[in-house]
CHARMM internal coordinates of N, CA and C (Angstrom, degrees):
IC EDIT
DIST 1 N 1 CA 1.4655
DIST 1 CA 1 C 1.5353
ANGL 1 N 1 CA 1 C 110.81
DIST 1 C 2 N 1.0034
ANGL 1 CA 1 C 2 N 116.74
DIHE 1 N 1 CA 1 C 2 N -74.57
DIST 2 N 2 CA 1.6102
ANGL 1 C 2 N 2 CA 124.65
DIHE 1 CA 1 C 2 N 2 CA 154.20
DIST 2 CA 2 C 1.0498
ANGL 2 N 2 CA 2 C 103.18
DIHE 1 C 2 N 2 CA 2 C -18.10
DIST 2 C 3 N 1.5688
ANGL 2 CA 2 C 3 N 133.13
DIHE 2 N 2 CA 2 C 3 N -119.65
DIST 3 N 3 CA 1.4300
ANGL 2 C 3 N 3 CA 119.57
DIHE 2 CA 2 C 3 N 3 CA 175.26
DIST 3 CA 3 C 1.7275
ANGL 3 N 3 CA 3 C 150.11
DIHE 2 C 3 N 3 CA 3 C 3.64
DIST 3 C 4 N 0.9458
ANGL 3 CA 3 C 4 N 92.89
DIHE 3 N 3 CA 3 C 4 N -44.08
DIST 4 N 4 CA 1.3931
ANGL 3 C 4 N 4 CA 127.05
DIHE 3 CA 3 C 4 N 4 CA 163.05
DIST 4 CA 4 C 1.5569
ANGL 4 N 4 CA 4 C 100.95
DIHE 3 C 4 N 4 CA 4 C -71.49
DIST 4 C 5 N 1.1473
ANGL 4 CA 4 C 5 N 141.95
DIHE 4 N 4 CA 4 C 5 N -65.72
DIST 5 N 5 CA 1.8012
ANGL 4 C 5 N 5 CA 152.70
DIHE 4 CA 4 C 5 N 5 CA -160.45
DIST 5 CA 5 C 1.4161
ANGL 5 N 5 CA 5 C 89.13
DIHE 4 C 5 N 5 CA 5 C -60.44
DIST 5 C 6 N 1.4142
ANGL 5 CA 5 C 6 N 117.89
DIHE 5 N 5 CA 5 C 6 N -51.91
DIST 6 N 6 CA 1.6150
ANGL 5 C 6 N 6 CA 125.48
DIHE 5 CA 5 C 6 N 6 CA -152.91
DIST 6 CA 6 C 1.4484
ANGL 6 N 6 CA 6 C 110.57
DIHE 5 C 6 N 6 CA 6 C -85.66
DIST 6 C 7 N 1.8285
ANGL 6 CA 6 C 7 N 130.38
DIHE 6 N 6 CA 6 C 7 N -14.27
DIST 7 N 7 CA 0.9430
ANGL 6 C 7 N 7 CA 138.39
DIHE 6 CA 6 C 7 N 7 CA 164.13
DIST 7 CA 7 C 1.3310
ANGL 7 N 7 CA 7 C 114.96
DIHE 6 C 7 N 7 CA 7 C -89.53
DIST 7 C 8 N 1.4255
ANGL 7 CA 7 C 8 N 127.27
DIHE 7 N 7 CA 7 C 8 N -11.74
DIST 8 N 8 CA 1.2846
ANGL 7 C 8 N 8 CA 136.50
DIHE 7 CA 7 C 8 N 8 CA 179.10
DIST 8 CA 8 C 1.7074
ANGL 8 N 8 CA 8 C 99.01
DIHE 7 C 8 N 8 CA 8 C -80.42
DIST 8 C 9 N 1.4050
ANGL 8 CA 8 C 9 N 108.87
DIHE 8 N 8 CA 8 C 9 N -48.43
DIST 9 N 9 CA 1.5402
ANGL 8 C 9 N 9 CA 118.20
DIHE 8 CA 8 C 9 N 9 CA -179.84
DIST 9 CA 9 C 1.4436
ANGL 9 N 9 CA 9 C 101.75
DIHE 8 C 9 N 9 CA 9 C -44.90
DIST 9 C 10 N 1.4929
ANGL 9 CA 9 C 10 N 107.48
DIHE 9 N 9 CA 9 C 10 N -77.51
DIST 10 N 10 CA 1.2678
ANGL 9 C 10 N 10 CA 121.48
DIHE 9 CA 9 C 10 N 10 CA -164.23
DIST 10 CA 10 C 1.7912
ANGL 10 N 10 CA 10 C 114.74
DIHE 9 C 10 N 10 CA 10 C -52.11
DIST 10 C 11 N 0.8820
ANGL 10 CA 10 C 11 N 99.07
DIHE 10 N 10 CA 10 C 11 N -37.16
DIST 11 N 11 CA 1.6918
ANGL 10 C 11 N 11 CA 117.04
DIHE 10 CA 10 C 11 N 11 CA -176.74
DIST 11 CA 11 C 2.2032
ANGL 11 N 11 CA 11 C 85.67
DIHE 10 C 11 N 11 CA 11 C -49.80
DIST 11 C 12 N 1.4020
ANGL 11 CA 11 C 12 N 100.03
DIHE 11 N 11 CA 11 C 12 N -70.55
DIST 12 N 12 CA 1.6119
ANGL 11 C 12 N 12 CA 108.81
DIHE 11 CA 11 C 12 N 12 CA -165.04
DIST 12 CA 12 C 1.2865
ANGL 12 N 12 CA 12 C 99.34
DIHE 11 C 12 N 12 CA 12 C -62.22
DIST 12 C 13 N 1.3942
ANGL 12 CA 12 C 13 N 148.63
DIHE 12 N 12 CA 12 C 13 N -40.67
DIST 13 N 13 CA 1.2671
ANGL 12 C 13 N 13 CA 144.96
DIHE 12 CA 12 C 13 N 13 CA -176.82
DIST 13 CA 13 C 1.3478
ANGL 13 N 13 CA 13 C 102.55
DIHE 12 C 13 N 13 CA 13 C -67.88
DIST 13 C 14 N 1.7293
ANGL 13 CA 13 C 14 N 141.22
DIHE 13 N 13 CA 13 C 14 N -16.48
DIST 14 N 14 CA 1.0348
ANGL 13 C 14 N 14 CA 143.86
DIHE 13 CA 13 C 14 N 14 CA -176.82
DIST 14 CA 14 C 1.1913
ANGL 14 N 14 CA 14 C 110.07
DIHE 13 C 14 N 14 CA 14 C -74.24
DIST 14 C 15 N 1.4943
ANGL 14 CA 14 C 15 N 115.22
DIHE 14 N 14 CA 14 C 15 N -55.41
DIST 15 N 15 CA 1.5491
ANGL 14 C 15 N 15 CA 134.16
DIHE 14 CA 14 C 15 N 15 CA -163.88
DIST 15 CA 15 C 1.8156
ANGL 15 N 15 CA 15 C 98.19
DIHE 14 C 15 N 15 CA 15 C -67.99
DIST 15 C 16 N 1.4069
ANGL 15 CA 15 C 16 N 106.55
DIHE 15 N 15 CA 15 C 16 N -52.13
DIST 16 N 16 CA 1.3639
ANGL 15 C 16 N 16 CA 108.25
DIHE 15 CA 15 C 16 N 16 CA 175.59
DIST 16 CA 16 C 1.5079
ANGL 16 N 16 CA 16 C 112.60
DIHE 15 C 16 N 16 CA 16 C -32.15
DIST 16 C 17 N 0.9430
ANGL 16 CA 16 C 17 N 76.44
DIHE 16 N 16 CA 16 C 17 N -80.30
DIST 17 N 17 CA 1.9641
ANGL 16 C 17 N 17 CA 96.14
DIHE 16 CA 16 C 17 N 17 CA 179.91
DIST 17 CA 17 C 1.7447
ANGL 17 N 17 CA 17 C 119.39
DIHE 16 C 17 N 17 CA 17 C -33.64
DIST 17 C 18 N 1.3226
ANGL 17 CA 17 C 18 N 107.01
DIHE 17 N 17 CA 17 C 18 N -62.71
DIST 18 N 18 CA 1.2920
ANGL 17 C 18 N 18 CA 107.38
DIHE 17 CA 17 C 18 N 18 CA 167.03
DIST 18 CA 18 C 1.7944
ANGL 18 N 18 CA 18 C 127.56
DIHE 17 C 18 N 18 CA 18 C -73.44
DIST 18 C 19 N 1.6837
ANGL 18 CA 18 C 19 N 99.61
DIHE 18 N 18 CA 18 C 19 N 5.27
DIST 19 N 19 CA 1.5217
ANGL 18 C 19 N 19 CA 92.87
DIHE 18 CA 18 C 19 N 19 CA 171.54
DIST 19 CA 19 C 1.3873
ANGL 19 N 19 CA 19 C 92.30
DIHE 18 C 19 N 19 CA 19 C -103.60
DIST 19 C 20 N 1.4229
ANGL 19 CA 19 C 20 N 143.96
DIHE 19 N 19 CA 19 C 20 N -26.89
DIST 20 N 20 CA 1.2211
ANGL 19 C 20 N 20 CA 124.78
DIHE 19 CA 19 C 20 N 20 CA 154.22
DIST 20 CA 20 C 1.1895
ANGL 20 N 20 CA 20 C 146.86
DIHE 19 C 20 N 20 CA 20 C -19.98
DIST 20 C 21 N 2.0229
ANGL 20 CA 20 C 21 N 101.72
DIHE 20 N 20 CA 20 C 21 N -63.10
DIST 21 N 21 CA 1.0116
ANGL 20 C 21 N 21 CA 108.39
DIHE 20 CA 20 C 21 N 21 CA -150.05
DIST 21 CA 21 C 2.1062
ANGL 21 N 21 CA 21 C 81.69
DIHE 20 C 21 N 21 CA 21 C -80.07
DIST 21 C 22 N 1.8176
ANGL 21 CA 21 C 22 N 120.30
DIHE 21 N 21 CA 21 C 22 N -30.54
DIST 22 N 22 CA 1.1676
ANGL 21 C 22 N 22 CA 86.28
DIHE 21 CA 21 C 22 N 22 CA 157.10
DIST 22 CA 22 C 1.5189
ANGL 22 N 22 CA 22 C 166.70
DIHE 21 C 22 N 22 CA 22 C 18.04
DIST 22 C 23 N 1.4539
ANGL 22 CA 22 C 23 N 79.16
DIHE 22 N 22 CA 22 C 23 N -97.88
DIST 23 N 23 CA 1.4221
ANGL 22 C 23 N 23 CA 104.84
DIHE 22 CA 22 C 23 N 23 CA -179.96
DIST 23 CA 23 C 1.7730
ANGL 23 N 23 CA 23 C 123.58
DIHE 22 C 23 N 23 CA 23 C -78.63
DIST 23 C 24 N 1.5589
ANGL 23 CA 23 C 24 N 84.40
DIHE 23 N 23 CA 23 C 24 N -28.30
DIST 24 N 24 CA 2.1145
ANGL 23 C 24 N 24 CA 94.43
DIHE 23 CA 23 C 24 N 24 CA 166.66
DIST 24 CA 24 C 1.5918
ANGL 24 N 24 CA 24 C 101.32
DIHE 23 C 24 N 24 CA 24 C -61.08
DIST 24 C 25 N 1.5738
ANGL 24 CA 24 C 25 N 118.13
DIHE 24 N 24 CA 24 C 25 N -42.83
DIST 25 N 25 CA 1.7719
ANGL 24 C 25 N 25 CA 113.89
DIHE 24 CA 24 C 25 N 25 CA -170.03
DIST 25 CA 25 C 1.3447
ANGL 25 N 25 CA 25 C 102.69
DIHE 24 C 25 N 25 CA 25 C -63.70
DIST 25 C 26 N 1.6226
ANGL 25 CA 25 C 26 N 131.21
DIHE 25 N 25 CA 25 C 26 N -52.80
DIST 26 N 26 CA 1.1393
ANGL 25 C 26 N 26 CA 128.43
DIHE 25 CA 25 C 26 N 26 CA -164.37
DIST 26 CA 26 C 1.3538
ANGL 26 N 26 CA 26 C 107.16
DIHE 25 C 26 N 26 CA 26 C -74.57
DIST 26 C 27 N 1.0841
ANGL 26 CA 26 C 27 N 122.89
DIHE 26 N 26 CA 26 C 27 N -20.14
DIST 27 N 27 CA 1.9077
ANGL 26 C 27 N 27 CA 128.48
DIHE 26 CA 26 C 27 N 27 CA 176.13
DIST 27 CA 27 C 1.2497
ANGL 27 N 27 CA 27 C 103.50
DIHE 26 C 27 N 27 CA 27 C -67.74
DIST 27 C 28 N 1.6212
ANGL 27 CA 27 C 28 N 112.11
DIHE 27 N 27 CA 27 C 28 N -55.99
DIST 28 N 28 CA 1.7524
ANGL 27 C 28 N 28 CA 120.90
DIHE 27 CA 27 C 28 N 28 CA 158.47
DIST 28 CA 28 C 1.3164
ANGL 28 N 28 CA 28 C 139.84
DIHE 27 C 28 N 28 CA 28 C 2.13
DIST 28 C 29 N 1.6072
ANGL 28 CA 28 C 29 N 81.56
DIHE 28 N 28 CA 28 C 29 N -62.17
DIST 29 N 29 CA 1.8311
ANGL 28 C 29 N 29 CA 115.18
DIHE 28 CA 28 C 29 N 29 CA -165.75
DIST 29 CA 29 C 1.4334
ANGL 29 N 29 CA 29 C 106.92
DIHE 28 C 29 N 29 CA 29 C -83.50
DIST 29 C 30 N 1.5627
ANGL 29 CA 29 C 30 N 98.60
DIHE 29 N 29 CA 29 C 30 N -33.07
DIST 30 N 30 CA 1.6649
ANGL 29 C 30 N 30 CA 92.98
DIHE 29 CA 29 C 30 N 30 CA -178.83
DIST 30 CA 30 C 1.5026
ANGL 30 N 30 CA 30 C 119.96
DIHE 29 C 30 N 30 CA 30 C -68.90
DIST 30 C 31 N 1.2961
ANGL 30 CA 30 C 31 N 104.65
DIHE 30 N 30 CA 30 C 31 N -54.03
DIST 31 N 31 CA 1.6410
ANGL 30 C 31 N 31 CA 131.23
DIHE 30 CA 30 C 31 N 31 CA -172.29
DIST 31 CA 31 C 1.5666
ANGL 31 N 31 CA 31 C 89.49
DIHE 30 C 31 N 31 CA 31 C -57.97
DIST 31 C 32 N 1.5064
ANGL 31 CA 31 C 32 N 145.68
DIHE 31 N 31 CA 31 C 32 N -32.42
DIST 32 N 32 CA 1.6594
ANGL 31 C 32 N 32 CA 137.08
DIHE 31 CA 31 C 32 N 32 CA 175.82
DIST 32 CA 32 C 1.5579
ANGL 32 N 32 CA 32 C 93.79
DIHE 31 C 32 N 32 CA 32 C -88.12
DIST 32 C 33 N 0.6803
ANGL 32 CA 32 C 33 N 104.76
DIHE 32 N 32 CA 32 C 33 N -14.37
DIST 33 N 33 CA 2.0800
ANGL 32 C 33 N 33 CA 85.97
DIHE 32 CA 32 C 33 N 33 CA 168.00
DIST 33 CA 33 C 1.9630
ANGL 33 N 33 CA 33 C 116.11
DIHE 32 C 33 N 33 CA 33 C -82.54
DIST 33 C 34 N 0.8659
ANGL 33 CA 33 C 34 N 105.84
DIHE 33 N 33 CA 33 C 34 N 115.35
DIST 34 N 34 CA 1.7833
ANGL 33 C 34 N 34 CA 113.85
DIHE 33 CA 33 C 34 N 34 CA -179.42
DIST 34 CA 34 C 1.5932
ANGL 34 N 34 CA 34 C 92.15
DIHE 33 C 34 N 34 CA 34 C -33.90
DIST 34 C 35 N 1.4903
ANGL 34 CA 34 C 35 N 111.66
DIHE 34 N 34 CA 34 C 35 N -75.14
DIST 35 N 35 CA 1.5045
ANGL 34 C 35 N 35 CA 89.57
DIHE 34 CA 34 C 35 N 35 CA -158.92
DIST 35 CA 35 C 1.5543
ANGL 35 N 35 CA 35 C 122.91
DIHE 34 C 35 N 35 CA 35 C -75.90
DIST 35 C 36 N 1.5059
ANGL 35 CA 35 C 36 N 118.53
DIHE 35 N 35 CA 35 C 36 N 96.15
DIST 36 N 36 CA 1.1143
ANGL 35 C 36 N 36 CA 139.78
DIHE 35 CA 35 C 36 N 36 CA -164.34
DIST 36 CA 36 C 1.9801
ANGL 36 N 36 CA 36 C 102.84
DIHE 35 C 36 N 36 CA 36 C -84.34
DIST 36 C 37 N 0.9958
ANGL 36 CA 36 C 37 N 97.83
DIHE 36 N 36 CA 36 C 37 N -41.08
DIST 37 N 37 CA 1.6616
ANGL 36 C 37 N 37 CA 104.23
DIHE 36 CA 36 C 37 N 37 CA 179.59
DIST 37 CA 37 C 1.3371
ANGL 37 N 37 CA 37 C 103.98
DIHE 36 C 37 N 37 CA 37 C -55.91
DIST 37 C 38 N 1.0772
ANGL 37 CA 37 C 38 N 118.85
DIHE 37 N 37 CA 37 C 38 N -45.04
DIST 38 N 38 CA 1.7298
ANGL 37 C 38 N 38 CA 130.58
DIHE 37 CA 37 C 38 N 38 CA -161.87
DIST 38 CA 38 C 1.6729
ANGL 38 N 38 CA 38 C 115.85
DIHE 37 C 38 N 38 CA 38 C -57.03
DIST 38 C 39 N 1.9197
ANGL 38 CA 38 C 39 N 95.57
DIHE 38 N 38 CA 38 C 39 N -44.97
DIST 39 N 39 CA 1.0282
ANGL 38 C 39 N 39 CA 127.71
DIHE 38 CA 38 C 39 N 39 CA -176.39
DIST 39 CA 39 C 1.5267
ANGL 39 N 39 CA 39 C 110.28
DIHE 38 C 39 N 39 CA 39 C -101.81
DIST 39 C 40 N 1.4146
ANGL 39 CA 39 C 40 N 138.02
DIHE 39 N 39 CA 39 C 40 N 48.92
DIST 40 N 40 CA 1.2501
ANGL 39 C 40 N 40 CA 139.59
DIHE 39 CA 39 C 40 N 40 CA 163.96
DIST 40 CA 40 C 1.3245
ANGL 40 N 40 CA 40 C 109.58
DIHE 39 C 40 N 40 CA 40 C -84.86
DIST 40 C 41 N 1.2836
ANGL 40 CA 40 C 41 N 125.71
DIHE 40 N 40 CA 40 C 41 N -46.79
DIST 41 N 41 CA 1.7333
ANGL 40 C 41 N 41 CA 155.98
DIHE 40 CA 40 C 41 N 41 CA -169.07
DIST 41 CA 41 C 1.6708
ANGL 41 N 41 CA 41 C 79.64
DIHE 40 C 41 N 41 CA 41 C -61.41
DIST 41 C 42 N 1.1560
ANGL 41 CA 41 C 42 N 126.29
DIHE 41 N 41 CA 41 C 42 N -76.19
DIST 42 N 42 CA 1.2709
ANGL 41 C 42 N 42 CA 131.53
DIHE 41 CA 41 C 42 N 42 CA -157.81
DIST 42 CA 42 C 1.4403
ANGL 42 N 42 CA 42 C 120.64
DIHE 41 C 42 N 42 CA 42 C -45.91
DIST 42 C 43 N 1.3924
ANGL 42 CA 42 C 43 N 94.79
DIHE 42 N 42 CA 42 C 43 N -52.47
DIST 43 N 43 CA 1.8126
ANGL 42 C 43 N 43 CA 128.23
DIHE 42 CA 42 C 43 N 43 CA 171.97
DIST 43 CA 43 C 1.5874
ANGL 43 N 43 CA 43 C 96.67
DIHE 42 C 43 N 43 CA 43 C -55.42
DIST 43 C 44 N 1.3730
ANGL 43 CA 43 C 44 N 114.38
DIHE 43 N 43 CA 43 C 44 N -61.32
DIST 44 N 44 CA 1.4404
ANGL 43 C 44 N 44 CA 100.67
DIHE 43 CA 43 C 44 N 44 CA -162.24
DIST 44 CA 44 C 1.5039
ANGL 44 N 44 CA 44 C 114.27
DIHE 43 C 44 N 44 CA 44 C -71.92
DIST 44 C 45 N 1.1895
ANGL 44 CA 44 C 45 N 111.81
DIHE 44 N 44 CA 44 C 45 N -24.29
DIST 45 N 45 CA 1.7702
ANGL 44 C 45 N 45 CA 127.92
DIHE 44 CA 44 C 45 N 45 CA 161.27
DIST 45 CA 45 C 1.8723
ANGL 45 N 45 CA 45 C 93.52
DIHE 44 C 45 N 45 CA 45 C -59.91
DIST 45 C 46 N 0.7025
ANGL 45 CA 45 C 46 N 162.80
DIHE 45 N 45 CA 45 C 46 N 76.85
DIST 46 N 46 CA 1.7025
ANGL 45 C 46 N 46 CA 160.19
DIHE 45 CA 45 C 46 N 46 CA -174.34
DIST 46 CA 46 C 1.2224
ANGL 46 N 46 CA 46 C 100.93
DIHE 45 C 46 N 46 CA 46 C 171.20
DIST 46 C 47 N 1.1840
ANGL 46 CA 46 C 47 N 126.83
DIHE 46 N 46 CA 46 C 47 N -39.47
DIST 47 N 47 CA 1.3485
ANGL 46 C 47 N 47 CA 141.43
DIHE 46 CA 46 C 47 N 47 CA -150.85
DIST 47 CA 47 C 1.5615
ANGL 47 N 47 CA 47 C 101.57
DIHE 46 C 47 N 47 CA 47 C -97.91
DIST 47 C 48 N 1.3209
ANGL 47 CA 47 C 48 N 101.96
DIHE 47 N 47 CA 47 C 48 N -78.78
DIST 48 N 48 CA 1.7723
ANGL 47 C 48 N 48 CA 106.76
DIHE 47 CA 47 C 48 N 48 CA 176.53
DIST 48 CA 48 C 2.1062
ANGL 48 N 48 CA 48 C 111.81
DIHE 47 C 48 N 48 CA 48 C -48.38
DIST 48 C 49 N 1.6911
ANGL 48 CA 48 C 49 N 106.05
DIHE 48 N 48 CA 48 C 49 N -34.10
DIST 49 N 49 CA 1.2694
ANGL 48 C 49 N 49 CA 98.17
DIHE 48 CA 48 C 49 N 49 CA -178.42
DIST 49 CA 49 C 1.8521
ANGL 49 N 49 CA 49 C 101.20
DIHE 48 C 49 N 49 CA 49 C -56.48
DIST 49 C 50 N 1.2645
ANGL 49 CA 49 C 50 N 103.28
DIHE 49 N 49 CA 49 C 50 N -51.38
DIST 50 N 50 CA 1.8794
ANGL 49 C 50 N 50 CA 131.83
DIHE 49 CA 49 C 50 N 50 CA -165.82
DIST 50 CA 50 C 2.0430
ANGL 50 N 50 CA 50 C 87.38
DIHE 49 C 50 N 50 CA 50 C -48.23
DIST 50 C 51 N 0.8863
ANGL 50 CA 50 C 51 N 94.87
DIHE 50 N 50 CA 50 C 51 N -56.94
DIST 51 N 51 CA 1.6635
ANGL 50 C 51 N 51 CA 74.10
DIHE 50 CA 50 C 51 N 51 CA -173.01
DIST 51 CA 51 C 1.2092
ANGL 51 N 51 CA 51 C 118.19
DIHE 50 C 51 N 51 CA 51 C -93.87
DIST 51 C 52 N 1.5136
ANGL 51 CA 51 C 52 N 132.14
DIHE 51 N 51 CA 51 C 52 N -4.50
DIST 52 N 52 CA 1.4137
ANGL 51 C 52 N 52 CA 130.33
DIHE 51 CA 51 C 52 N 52 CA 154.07
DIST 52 CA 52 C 1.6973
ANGL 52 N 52 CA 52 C 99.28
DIHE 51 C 52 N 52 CA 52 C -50.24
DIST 52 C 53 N 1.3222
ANGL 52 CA 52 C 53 N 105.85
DIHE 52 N 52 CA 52 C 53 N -63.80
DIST 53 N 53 CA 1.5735
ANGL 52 C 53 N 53 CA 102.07
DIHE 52 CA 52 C 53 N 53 CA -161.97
DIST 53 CA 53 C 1.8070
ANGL 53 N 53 CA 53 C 118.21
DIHE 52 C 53 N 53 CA 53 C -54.60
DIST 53 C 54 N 1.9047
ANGL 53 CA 53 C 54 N 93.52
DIHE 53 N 53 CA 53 C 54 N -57.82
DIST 54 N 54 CA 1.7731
ANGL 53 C 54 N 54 CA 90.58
DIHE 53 CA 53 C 54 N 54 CA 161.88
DIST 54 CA 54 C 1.7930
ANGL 54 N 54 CA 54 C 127.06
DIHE 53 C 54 N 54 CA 54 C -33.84
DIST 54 C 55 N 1.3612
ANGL 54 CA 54 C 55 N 122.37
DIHE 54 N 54 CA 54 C 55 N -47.36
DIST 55 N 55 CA 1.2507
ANGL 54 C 55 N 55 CA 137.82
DIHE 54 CA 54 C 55 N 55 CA -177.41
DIST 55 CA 55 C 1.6120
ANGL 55 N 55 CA 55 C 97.52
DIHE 54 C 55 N 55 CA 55 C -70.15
DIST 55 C 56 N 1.0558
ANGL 55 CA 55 C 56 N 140.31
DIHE 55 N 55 CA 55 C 56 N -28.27
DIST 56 N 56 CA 1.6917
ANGL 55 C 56 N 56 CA 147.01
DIHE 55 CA 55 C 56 N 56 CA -166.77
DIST 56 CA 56 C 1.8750
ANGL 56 N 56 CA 56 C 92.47
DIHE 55 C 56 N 56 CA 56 C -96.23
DIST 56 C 57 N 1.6526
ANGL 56 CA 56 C 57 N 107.21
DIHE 56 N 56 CA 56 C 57 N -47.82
DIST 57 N 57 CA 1.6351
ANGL 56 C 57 N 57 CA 91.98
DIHE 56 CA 56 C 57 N 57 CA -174.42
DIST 57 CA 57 C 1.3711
ANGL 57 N 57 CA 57 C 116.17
DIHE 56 C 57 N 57 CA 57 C -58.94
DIST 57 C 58 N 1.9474
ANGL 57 CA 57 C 58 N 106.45
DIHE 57 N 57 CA 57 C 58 N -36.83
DIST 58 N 58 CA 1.5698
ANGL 57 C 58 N 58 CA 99.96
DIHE 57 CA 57 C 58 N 58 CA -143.33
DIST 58 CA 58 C 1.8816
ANGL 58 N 58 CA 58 C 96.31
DIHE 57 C 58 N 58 CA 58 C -102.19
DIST 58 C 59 N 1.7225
ANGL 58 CA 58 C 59 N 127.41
DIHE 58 N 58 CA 58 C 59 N 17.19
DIST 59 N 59 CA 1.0766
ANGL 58 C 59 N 59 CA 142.39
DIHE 58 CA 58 C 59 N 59 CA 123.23
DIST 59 CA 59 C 1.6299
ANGL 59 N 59 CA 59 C 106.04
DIHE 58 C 59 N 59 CA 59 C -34.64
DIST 59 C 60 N 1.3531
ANGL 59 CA 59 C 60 N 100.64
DIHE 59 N 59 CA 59 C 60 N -71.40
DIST 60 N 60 CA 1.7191
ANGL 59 C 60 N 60 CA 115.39
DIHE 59 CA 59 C 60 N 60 CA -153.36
DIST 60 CA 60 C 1.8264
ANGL 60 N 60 CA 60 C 89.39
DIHE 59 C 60 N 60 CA 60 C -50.03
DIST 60 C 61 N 1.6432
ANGL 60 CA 60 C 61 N 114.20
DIHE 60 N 60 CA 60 C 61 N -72.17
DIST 61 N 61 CA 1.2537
ANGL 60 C 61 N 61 CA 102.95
DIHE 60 CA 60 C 61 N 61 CA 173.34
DIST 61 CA 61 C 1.5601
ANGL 61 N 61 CA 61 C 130.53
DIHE 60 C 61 N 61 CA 61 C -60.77
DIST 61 C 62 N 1.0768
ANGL 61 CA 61 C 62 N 130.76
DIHE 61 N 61 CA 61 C 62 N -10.22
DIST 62 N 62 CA 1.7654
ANGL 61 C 62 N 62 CA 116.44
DIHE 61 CA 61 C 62 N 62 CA 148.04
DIST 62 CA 62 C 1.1513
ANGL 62 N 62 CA 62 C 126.27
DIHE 61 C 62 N 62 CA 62 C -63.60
DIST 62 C 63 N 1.4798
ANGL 62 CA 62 C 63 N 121.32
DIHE 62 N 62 CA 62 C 63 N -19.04
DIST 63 N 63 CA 1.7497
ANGL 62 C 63 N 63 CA 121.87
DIHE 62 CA 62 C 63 N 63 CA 159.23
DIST 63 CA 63 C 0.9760
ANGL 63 N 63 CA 63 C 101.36
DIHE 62 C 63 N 63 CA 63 C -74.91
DIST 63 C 64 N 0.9145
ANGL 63 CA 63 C 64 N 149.04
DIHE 63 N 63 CA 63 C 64 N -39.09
DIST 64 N 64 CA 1.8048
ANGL 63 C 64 N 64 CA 145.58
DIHE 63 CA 63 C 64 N 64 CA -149.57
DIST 64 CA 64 C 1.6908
ANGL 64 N 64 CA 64 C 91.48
DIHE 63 C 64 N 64 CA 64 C -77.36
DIST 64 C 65 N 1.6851
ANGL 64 CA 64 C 65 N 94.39
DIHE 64 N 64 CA 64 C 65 N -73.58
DIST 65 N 65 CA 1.6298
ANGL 64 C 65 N 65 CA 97.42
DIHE 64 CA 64 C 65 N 65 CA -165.92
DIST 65 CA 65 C 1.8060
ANGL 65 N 65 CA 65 C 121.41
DIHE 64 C 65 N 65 CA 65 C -43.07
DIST 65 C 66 N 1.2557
ANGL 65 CA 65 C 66 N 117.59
DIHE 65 N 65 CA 65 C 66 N -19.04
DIST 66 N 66 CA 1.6435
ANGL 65 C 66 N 66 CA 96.34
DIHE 65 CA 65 C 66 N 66 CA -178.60
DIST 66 CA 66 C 1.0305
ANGL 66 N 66 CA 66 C 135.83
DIHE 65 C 66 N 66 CA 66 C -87.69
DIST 66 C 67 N 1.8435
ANGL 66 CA 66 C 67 N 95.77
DIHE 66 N 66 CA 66 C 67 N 17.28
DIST 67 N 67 CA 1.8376
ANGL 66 C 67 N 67 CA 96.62
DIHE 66 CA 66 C 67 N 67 CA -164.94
DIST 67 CA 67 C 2.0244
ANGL 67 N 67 CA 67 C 87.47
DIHE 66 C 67 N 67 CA 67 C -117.40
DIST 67 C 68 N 1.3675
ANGL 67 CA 67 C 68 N 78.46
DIHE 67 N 67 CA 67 C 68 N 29.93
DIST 68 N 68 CA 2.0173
ANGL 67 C 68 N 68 CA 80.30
DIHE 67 CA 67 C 68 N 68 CA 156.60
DIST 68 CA 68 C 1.7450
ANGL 68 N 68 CA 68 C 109.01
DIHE 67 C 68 N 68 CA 68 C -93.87
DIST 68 C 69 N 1.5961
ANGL 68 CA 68 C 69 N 109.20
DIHE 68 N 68 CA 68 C 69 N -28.39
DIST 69 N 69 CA 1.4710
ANGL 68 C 69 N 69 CA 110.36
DIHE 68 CA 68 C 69 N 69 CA 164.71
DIST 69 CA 69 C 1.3350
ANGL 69 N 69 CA 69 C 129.47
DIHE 68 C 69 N 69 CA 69 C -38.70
DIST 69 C 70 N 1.5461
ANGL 69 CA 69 C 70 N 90.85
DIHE 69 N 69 CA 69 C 70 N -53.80
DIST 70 N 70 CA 1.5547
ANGL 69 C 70 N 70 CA 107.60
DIHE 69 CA 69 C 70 N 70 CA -168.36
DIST 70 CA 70 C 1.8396
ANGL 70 N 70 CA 70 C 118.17
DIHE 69 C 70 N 70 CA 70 C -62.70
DIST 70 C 71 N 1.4748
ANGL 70 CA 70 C 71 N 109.07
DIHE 70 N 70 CA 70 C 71 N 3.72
DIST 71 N 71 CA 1.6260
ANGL 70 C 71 N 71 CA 117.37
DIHE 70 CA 70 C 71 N 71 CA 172.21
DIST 71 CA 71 C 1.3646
ANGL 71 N 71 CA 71 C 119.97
DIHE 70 C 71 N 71 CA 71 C -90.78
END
COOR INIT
IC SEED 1 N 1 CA 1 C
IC BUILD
């Protein structure tokens, strides 16, 4: 059971992470392109997705975590 809880964790702390580091590359790409004005709209569309999803992962891990009780 345990085992199982702690790969469920890790699994969601994974996805987190790599939708981050994501969204840091494509934020990246914008901010090295000159026309930065053009692309604010875009950026801020990155941004609001970036913390919808963070706020959706770290849900996902508050379900996960309480069934460490249940051992």
């Amino acid at each position: 059971m345990e085992k199982k809880f702690l790969t469920e964790v890790l699994q969601s702390e994974k996805k987190v992470f790599h939708f981050n580091t994501n969204i840091r590359n494509s934020l990246n790409k914008l901010k090295m392109q000159k026309n930065l004005k053009k692309d604010t709209l875009t950026t801020k569309k990155i941004e609001k997705i970036w913390r919808a999803k963070d706020w959706r992962c770290e849900k996902l891990i508050a379900r996960v975590k309480p069934m460490n009780f249940m051992t």
